[in-house]
PyMOL Python script that loads the backbone (N, CA, C, O; Angstrom):
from pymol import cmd

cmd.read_pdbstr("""\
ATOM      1  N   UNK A   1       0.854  -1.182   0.000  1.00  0.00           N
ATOM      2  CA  UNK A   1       0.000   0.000   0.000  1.00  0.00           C
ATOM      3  C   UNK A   1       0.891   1.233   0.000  1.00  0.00           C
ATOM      4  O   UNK A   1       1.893   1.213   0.715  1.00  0.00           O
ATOM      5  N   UNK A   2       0.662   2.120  -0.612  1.00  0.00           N
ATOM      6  CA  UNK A   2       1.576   3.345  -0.830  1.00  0.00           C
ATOM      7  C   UNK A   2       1.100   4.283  -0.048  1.00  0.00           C
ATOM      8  O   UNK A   2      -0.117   4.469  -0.056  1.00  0.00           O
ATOM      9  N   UNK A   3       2.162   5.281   1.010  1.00  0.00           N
ATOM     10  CA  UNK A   3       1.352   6.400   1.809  1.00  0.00           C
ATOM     11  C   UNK A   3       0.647   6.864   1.390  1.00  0.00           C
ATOM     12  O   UNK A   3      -0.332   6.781   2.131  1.00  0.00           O
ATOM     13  N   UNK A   4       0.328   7.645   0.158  1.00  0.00           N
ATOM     14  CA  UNK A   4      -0.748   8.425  -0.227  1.00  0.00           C
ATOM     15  C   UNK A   4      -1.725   7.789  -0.153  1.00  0.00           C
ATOM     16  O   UNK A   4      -2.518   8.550   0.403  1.00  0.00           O
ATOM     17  N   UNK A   5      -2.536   6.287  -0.470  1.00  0.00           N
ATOM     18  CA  UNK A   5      -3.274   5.556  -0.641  1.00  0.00           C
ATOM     19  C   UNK A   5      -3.918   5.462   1.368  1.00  0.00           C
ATOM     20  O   UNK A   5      -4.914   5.660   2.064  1.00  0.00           O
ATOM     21  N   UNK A   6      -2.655   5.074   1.436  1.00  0.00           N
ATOM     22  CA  UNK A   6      -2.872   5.098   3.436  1.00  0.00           C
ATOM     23  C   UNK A   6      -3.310   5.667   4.332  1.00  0.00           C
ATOM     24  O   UNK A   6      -4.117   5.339   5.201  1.00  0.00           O
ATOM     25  N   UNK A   7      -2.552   6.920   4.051  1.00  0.00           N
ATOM     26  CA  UNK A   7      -3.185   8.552   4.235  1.00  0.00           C
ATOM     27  C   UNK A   7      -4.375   9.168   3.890  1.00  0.00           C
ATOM     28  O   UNK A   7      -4.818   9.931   4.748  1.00  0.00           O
ATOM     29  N   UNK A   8      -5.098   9.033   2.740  1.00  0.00           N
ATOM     30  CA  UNK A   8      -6.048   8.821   2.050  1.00  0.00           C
ATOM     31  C   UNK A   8      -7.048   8.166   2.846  1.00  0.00           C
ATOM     32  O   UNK A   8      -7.891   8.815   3.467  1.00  0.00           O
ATOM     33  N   UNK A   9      -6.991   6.807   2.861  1.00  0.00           N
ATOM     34  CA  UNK A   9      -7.871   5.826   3.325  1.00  0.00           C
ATOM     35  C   UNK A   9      -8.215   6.388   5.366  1.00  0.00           C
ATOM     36  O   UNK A   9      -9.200   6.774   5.996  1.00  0.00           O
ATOM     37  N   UNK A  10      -7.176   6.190   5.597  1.00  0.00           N
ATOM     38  CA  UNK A  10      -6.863   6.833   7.613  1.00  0.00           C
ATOM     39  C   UNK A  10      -7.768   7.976   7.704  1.00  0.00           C
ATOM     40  O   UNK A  10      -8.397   8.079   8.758  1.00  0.00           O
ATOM     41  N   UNK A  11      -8.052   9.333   6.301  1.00  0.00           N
ATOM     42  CA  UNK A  11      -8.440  10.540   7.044  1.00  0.00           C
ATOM     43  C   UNK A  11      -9.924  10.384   6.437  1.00  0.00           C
ATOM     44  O   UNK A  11     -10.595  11.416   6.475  1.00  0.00           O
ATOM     45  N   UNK A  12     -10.664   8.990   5.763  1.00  0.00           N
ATOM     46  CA  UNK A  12     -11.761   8.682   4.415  1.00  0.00           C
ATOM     47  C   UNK A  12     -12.898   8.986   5.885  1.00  0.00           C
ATOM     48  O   UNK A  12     -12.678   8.924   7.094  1.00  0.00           O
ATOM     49  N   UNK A  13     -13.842   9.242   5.283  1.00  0.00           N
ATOM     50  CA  UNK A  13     -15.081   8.824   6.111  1.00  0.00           C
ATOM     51  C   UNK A  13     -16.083   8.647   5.271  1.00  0.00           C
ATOM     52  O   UNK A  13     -16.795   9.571   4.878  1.00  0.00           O
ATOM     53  N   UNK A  14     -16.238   7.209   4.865  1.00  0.00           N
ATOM     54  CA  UNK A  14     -17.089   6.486   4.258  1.00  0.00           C
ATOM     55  C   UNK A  14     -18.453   6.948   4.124  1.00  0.00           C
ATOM     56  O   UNK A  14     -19.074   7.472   3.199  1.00  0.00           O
ATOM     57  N   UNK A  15     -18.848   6.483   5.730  1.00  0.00           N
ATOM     58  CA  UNK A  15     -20.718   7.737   5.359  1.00  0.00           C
ATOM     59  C   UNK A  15     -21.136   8.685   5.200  1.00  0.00           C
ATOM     60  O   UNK A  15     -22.255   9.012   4.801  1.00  0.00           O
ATOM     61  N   UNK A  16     -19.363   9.874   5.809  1.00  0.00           N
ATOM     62  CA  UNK A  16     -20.039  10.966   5.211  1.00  0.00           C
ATOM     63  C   UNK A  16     -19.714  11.345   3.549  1.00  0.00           C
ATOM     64  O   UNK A  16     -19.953  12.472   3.115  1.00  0.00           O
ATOM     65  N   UNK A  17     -19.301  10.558   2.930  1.00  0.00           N
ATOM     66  CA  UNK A  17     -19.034  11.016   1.799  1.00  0.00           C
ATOM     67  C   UNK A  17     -19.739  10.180   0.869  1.00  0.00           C
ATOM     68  O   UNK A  17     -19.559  10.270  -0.346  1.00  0.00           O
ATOM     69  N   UNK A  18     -20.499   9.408   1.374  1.00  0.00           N
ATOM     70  CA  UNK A  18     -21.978   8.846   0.877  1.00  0.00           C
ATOM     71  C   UNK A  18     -22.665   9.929   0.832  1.00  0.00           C
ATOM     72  O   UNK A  18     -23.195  10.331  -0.204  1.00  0.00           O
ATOM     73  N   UNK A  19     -22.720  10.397   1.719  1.00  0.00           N
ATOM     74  CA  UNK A  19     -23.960  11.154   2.016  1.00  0.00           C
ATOM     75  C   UNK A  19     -23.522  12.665   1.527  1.00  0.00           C
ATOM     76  O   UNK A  19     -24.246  13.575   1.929  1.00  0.00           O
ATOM     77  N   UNK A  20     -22.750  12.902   0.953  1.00  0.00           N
ATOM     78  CA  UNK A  20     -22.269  13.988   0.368  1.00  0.00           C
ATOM     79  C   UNK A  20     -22.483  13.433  -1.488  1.00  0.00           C
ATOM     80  O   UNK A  20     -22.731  14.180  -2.435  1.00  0.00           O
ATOM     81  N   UNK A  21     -22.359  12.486  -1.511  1.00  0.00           N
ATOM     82  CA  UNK A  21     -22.637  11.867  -2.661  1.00  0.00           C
ATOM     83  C   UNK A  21     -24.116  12.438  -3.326  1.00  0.00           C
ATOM     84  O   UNK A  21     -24.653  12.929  -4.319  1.00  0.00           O
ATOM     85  N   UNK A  22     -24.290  11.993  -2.045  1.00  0.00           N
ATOM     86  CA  UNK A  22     -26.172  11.414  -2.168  1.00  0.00           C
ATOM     87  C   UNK A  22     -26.754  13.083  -2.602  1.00  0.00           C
ATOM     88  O   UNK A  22     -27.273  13.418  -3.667  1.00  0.00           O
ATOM     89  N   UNK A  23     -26.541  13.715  -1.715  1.00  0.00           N
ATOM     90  CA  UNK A  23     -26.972  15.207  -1.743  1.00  0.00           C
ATOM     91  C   UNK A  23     -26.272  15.450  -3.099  1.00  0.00           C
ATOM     92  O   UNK A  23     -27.199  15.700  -3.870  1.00  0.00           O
ATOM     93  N   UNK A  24     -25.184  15.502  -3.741  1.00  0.00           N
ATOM     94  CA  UNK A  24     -24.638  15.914  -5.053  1.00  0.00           C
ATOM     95  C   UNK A  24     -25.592  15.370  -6.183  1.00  0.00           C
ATOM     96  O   UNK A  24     -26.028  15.999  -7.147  1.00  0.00           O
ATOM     97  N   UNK A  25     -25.849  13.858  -5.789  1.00  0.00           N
ATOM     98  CA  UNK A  25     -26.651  13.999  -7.320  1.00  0.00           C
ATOM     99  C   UNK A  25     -28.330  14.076  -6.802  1.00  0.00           C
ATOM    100  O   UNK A  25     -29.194  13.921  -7.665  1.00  0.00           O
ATOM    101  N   UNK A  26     -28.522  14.192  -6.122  1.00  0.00           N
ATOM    102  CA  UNK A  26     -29.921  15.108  -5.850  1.00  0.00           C
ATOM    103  C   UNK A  26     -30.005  16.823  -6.461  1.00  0.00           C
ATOM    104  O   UNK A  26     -30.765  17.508  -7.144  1.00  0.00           O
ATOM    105  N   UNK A  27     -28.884  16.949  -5.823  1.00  0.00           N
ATOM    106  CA  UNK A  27     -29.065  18.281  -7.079  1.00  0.00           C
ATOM    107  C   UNK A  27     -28.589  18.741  -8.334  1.00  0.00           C
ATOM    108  O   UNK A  27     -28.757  19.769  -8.990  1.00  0.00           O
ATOM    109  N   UNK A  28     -27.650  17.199  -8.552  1.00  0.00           N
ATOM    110  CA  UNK A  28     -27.471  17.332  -9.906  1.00  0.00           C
ATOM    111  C   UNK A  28     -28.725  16.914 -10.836  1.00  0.00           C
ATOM    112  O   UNK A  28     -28.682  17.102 -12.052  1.00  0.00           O
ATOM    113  N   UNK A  29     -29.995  16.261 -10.112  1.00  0.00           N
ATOM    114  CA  UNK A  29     -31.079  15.658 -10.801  1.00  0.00           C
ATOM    115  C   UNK A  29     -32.281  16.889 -10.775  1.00  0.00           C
ATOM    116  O   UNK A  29     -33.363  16.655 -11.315  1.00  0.00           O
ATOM    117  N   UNK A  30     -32.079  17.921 -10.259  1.00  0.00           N
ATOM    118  CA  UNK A  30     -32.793  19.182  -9.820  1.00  0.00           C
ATOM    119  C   UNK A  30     -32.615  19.945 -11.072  1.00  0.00           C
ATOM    120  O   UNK A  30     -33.183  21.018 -10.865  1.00  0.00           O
ATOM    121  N   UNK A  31     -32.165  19.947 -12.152  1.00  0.00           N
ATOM    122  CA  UNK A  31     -31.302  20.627 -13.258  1.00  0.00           C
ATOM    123  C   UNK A  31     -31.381  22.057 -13.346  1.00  0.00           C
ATOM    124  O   UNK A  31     -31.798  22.799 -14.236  1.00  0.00           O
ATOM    125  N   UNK A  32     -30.821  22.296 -12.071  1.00  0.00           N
ATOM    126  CA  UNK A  32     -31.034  24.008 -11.728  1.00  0.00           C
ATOM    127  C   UNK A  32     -29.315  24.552 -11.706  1.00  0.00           C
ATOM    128  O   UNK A  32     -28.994  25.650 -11.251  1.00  0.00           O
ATOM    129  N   UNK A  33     -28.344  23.577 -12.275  1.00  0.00           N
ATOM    130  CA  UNK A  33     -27.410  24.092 -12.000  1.00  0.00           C
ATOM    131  C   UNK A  33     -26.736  24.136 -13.732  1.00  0.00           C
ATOM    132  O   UNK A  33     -26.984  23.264 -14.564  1.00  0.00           O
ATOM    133  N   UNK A  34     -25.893  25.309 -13.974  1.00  0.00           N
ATOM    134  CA  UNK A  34     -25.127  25.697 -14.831  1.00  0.00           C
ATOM    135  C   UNK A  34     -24.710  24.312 -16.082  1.00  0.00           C
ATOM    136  O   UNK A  34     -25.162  23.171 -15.984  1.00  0.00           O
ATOM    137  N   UNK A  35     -24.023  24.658 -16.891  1.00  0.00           N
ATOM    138  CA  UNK A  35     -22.966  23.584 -17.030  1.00  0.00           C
ATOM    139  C   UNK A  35     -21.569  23.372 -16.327  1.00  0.00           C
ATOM    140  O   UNK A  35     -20.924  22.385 -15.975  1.00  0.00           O
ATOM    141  N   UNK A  36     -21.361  24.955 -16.270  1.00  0.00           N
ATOM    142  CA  UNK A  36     -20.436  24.303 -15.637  1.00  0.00           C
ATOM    143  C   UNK A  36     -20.368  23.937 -14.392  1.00  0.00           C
ATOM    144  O   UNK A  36     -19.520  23.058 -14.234  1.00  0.00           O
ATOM    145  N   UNK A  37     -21.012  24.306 -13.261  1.00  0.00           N
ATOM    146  CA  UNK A  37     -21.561  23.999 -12.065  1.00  0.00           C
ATOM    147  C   UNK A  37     -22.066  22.598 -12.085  1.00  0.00           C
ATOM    148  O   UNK A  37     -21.681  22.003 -11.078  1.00  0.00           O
ATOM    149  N   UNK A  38     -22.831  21.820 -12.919  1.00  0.00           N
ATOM    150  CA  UNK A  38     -22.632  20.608 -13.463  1.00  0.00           C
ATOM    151  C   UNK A  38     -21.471  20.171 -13.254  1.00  0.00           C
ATOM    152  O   UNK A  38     -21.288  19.692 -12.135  1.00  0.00           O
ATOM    153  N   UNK A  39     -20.318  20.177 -14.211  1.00  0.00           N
ATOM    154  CA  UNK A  39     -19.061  19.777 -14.410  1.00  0.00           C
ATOM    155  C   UNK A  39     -18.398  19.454 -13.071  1.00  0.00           C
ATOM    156  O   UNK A  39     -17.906  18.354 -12.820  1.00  0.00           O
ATOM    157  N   UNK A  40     -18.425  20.739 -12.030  1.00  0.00           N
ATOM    158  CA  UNK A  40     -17.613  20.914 -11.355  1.00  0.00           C
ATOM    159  C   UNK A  40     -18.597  19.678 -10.246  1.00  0.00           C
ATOM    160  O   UNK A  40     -17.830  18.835  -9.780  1.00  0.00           O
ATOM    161  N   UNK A  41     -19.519  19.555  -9.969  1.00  0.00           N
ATOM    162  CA  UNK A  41     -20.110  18.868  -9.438  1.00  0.00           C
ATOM    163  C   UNK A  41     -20.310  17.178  -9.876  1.00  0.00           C
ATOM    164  O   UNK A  41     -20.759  16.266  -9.182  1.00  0.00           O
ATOM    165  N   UNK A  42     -19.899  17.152 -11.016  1.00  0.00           N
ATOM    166  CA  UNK A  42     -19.831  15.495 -11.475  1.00  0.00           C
ATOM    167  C   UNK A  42     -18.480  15.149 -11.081  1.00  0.00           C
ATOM    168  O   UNK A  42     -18.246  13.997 -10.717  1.00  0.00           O
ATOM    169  N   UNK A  43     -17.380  16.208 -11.122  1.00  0.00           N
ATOM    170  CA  UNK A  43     -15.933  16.007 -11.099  1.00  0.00           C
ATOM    171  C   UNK A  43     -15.804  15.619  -9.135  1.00  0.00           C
ATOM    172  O   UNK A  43     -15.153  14.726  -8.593  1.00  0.00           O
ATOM    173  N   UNK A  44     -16.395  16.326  -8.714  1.00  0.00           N
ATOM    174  CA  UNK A  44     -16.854  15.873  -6.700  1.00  0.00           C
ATOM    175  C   UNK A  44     -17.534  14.532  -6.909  1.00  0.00           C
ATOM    176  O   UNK A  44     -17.153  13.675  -6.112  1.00  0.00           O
ATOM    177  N   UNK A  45     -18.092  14.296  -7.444  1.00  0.00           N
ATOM    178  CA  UNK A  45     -18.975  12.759  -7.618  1.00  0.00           C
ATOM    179  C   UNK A  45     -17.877  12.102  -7.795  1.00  0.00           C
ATOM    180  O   UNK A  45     -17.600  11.092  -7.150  1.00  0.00           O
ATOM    181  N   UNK A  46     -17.231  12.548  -8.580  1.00  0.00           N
ATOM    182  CA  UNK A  46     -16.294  11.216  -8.984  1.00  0.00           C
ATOM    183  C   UNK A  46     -15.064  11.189  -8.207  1.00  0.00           C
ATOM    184  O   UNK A  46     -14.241  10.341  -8.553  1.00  0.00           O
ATOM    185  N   UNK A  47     -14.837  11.777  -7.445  1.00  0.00           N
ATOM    186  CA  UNK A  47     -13.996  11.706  -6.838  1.00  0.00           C
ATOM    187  C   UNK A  47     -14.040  10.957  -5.276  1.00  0.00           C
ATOM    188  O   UNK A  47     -13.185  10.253  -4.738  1.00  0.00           O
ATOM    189  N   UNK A  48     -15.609  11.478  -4.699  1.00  0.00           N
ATOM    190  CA  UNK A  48     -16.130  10.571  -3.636  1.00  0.00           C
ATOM    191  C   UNK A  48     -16.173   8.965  -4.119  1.00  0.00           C
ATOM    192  O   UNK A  48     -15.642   8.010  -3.552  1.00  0.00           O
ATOM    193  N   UNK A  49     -16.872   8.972  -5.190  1.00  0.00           N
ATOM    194  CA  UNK A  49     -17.043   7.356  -5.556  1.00  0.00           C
ATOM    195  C   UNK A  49     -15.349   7.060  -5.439  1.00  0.00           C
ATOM    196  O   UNK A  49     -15.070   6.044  -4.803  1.00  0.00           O
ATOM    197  N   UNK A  50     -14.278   7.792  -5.951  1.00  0.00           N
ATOM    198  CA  UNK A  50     -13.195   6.580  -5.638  1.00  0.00           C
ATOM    199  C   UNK A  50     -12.783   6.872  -4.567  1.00  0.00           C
ATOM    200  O   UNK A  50     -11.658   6.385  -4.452  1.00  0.00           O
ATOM    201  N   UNK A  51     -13.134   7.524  -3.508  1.00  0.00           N
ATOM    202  CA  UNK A  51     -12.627   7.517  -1.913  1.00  0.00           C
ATOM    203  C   UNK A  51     -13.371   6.314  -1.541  1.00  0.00           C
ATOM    204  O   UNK A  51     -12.712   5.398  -1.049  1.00  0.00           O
ATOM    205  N   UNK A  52     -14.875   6.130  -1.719  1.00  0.00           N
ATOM    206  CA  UNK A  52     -15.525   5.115  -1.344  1.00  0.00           C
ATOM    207  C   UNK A  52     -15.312   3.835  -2.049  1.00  0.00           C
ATOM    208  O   UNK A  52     -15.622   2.866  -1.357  1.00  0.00           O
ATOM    209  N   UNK A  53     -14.837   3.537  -3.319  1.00  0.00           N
ATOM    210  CA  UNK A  53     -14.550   2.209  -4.024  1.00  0.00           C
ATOM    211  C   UNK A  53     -13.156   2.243  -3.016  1.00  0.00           C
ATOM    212  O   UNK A  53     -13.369   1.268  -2.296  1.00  0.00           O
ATOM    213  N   UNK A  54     -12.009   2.757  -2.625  1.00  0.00           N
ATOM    214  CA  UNK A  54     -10.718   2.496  -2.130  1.00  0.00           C
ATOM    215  C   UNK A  54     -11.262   2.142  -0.463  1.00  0.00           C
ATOM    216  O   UNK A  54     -10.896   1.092   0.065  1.00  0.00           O
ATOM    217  N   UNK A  55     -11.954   2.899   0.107  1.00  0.00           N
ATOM    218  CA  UNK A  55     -12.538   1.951   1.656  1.00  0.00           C
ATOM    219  C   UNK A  55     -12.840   1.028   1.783  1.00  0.00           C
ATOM    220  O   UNK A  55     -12.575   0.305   2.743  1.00  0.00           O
ATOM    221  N   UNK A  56     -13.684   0.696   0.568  1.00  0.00           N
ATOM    222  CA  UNK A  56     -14.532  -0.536   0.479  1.00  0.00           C
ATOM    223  C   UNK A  56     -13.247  -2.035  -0.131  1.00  0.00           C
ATOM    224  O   UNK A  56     -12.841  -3.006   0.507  1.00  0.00           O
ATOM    225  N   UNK A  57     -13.009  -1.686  -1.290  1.00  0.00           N
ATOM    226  CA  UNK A  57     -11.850  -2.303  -1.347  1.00  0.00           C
ATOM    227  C   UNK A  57     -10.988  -2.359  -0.309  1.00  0.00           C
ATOM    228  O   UNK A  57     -10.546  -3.508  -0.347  1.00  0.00           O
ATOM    229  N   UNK A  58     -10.337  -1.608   0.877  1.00  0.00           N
ATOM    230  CA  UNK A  58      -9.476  -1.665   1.666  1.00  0.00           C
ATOM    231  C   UNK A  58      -9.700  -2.635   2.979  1.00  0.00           C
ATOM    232  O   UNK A  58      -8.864  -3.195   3.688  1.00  0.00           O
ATOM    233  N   UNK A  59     -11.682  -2.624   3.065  1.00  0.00           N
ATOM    234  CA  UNK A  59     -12.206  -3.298   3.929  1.00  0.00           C
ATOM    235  C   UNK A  59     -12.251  -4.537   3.981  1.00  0.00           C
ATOM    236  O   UNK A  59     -12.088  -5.310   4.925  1.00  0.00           O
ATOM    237  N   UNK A  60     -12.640  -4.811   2.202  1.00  0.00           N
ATOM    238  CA  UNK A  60     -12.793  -6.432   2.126  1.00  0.00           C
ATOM    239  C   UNK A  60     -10.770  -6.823   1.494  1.00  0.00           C
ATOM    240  O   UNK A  60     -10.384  -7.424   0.491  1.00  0.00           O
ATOM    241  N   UNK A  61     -10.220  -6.367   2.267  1.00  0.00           N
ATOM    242  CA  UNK A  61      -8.722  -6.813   1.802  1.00  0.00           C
ATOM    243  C   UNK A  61      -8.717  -7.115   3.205  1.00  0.00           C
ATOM    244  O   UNK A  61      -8.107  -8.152   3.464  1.00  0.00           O
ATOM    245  N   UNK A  62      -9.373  -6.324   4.499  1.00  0.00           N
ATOM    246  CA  UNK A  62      -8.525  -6.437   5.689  1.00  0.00           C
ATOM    247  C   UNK A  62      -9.412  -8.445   6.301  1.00  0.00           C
ATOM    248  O   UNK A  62      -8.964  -9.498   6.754  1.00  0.00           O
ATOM    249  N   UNK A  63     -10.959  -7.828   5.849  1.00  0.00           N
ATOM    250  CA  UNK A  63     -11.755  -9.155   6.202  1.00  0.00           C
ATOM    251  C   UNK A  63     -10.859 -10.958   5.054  1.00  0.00           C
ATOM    252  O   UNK A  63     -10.805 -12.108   5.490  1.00  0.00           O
ATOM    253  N   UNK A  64     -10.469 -10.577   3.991  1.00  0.00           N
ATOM    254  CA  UNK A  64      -9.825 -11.313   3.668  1.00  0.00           C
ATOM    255  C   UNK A  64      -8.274 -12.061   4.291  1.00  0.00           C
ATOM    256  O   UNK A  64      -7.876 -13.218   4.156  1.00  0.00           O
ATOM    257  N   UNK A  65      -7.654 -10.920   4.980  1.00  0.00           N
ATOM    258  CA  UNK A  65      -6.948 -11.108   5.428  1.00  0.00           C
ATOM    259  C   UNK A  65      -6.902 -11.545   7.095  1.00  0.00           C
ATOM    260  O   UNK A  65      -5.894 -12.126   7.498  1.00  0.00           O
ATOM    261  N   UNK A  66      -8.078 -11.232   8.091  1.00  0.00           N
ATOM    262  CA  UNK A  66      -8.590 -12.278   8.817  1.00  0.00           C
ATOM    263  C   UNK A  66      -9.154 -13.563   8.812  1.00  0.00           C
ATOM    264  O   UNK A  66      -9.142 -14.402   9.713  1.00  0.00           O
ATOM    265  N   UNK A  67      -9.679 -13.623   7.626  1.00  0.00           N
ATOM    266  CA  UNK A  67     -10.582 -14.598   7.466  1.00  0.00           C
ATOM    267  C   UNK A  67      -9.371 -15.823   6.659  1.00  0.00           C
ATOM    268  O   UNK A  67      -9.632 -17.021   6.549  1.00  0.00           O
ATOM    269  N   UNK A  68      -8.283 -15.282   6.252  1.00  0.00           N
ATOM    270  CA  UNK A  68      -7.543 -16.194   5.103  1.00  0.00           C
ATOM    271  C   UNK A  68      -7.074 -17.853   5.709  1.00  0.00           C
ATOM    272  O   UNK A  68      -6.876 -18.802   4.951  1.00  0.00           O
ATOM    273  N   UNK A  69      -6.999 -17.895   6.714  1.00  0.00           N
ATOM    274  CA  UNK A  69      -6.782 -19.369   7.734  1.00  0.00           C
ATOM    275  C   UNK A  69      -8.660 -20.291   7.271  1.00  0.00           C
ATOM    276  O   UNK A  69      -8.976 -21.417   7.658  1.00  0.00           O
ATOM    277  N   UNK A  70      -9.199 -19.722   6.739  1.00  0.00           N
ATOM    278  CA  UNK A  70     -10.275 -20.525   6.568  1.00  0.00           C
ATOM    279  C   UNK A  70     -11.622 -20.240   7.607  1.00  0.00           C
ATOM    280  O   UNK A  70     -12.742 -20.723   7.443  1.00  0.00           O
ATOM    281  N   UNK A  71     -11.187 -19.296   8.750  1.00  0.00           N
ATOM    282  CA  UNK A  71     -12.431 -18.850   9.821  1.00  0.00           C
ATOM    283  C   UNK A  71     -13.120 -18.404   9.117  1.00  0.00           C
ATOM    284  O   UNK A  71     -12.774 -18.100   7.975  1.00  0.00           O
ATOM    285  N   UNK A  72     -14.588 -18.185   9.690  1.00  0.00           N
ATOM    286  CA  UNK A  72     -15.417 -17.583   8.938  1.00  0.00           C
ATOM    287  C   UNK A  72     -15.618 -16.393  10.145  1.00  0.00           C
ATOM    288  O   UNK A  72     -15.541 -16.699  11.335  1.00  0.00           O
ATOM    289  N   UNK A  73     -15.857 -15.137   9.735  1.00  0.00           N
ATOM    290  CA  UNK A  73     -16.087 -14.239  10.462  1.00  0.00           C
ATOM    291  C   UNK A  73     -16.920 -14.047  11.643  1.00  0.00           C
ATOM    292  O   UNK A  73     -16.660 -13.183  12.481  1.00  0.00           O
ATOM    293  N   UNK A  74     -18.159 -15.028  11.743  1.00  0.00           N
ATOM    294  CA  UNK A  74     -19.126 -14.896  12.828  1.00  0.00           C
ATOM    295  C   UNK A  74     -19.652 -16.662  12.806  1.00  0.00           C
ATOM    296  O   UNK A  74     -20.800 -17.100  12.737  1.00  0.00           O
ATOM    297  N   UNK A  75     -18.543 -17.299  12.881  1.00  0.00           N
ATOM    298  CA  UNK A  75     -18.128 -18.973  12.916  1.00  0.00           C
ATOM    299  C   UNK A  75     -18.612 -19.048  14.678  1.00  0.00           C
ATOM    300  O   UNK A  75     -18.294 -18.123  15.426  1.00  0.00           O
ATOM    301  N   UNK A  76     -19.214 -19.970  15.067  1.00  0.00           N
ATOM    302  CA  UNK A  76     -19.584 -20.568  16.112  1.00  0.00           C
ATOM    303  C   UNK A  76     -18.548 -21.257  17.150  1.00  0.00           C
ATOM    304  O   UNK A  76     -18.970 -21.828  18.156  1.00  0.00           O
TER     305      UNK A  76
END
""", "prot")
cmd.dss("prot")
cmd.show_as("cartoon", "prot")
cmd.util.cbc("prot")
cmd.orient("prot")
């Protein structure tokens, strides 16, 4: 894993940048905004989606990596 990626991931906060998501294309679906206000607002979309694809990926690397002996996570 490379610091930037690390650093990145350590300062991420997953729900709120769902939920910053969520509100972005709510008003990108409102079509009250510019083009370029558009632009600048698809370019924030896309940038949350890969903070949130790199958590999510980072999450199921760490559960893989508990689970890799064959346990199952909530095993009896």
């Amino acid at each position: 894993m490379t610091s930037k990626k690390k650093d990145m991931s350590e300062g991420f906060n997953f729900e709120k940048s769902l939920s910053e998501l969520e509100q972005l294309v709510s008003t990108m679906e409102g079509g009250e905004l510019t083009l370029e206000e558009s632009l600048k607002q698809f370019e924030s979309g896309i940038k949350l989606i890969r903070g949130c694809q790199t958590a999510l990926t980072d999450a199921e690397q760490k559960v893989e990596i508990l689970t890799k002996d064959g346990l199952k996570p909530f095993s009896e």
